[in-house]
C-alpha positions in Angstrom: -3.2 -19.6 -152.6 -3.3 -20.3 -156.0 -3.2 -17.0 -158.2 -2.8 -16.4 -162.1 -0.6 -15.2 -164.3 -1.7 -13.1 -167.4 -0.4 -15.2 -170.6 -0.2 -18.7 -168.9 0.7 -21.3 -170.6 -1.9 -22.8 -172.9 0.1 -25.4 -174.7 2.2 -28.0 -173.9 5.9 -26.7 -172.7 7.4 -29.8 -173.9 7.4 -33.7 -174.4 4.6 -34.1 -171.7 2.6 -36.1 -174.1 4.4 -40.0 -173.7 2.5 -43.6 -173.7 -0.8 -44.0 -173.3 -1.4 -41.6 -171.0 -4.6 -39.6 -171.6 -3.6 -35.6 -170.6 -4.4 -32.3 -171.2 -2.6 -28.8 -170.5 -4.5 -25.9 -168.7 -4.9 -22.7 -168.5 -4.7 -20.4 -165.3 -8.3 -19.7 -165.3 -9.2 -23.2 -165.6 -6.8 -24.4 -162.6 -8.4 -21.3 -161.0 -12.0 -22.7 -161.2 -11.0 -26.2 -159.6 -10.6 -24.4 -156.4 -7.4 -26.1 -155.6 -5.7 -24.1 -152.9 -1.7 -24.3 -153.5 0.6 -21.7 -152.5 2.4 -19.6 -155.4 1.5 -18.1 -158.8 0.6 -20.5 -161.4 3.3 -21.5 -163.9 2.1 -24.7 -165.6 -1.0 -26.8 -165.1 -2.3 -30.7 -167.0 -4.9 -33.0 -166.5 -4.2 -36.6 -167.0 -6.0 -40.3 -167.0 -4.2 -43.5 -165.5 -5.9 -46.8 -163.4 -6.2 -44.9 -160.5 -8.1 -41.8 -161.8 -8.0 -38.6 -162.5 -5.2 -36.0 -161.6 -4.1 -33.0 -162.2 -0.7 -31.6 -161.9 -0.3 -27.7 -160.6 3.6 -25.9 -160.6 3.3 -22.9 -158.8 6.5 -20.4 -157.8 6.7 -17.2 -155.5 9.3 -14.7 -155.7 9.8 -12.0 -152.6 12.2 -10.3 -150.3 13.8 -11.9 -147.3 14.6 -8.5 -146.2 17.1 -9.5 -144.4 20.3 -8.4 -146.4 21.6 -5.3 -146.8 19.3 -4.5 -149.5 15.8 -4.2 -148.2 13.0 -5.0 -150.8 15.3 -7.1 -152.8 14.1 -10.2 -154.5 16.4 -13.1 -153.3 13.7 -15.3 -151.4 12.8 -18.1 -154.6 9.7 -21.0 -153.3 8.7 -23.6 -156.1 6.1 -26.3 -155.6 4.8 -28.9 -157.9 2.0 -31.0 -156.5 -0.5 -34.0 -157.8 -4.3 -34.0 -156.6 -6.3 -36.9 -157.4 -10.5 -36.6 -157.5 -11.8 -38.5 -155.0 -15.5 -40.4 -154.1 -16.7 -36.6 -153.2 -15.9 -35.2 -156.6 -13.0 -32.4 -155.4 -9.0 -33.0 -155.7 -7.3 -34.3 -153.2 -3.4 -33.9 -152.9 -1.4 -37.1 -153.5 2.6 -35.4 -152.8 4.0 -32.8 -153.2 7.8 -31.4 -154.2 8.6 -28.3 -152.5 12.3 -26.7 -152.6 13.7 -23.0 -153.1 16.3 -20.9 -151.9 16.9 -17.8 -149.8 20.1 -15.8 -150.7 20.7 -12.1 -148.9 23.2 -9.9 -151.0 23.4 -12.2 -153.5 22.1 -13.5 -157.4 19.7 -15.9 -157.0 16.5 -18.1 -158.5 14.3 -21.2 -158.0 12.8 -22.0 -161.3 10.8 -25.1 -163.3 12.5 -26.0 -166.5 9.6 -26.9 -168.4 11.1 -28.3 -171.3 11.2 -31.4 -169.4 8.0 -31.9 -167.3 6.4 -34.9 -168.6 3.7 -37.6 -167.7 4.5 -40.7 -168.9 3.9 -44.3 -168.9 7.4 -45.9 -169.3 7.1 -49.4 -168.0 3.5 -49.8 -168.8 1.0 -50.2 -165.8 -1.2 -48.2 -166.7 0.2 -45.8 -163.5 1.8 -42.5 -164.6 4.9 -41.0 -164.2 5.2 -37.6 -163.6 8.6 -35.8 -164.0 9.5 -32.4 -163.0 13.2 -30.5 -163.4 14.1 -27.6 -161.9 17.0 -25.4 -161.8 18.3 -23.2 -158.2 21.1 -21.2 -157.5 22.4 -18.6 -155.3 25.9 -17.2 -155.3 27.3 -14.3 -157.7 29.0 -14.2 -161.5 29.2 -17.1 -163.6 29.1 -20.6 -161.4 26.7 -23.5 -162.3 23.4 -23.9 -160.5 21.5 -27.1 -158.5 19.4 -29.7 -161.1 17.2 -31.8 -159.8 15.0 -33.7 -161.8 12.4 -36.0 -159.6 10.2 -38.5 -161.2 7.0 -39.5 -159.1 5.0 -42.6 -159.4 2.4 -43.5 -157.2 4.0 -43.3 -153.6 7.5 -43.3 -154.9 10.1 -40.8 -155.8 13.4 -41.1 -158.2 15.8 -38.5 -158.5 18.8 -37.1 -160.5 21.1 -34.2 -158.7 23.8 -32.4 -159.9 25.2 -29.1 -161.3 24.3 -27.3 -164.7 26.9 -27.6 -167.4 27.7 -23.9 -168.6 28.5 -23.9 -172.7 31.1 -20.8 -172.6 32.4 -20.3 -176.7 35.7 -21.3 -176.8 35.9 -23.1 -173.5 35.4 -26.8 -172.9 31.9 -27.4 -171.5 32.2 -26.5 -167.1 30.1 -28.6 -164.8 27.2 -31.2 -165.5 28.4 -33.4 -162.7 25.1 -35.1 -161.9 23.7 -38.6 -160.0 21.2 -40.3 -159.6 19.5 -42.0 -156.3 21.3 -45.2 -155.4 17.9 -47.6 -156.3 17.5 -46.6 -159.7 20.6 -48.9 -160.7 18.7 -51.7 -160.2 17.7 -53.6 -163.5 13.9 -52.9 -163.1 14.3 -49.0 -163.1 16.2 -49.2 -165.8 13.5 -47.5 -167.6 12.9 -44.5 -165.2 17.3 -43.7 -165.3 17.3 -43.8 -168.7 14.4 -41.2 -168.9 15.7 -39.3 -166.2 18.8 -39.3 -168.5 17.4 -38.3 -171.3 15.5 -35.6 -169.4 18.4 -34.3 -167.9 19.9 -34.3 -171.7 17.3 -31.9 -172.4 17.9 -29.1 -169.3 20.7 -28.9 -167.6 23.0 -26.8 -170.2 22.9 -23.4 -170.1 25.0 -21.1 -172.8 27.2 -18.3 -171.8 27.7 -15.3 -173.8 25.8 -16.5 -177.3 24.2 -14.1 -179.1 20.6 -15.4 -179.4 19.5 -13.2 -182.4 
């Protein structure tokens, strides 16, 4: 069910303001009082407009112990789910898909996260029927390795997708990883659009530096 996080976000995490599409970023307490029930605690939350209605999108993660390592009580168990809910004739939101993925890693480092930087609702080929993209970052395994990117983009009943590996900055090391493709059908001319985005989002999230002093 979903539960709230003191602090949640308030404003927007990043570009999620593209095209013509009228949106709006919420709080906790007001995805709380829509009654929408999605597993996880609430990380990010925005209304938005198109020709078919209104929508909202929820991202929601859970963190717990698979207790079955040799560590009980460990964290190592990572869930994330984003979902879309349209409101329909009877005035309550109704679920249009959903993305669920995680990981569950015994003994060893682990995490399932959203990279917010790059959520976005867009309208990039201008039918007045938004986009929604949402990258996130998993991993399990120990010491310095790359992790799993995905970066999905949803519109309507469809879903395009960029995979690959993180590309770790290390000072005084050439760049390791960033391998990444996309889904064979967005090499078609007409999704030209949606790869370059997807692109350009995975641009934006995918490096991770090692070792730099953030100060």
């Amino acid at each position: 069910m979903l539960a709230i996080l003191a602090g949640a976000l308030a404003l927007c995490a990043g570009p999620c303001i593209a095209g013509s599409v009228e949106q709006e970023v919420i709080s906790a307490d007001n995805a709380a009082r829509l009654r929408v029930q999605q597993p996880g605690k609430f990380v990010y939350g925005l209304r938005f407009v198109d020709r078919q209605g209104k929508h909202l999108l929820l991202l929601t993660t859970q963190d717990s112990a698979s207790n079955a390592g040799t560590q009980p009580g460990r964290i190592d168990k990572h869930r994330l789910w984003a979902a879309s809910y349209r409101l329909n004739a009877a005035n309550s939101w109704q679920r249009e898909w959903r993305i669920a993925d995680g990981v569950s890693c015994p003994d060893l480092d682990s995490e399932a996260v959203f990279l917010l930087k790059g959520v976005a609702v867009t309208d990039l080929d201008d039918d007045s029927m938004a986009e929604v993209t949402i990258p996130y970052r998993k991993f399990c395994g120990g010491g310095i390795d790359t992790k799993d990117v995905v970066v999905a983009l949803r519109t309507g009943k469809r879903e395009f997708v960029l995979r690959g590996q993180s590309q770790l900055i290390i000072p005084g090391q050439a760049p390791i990883g960033g391998e990444h493709e996309p889904d064979a059908v967005l090499q078609q001319a007409r999704f030209k659009v949606f790869l370059d985005h997807l692109e350009n989002t995975w641009s934006k999230v995918a490096s991770e530096e090692i070792g730099v002093d953030s100060k």
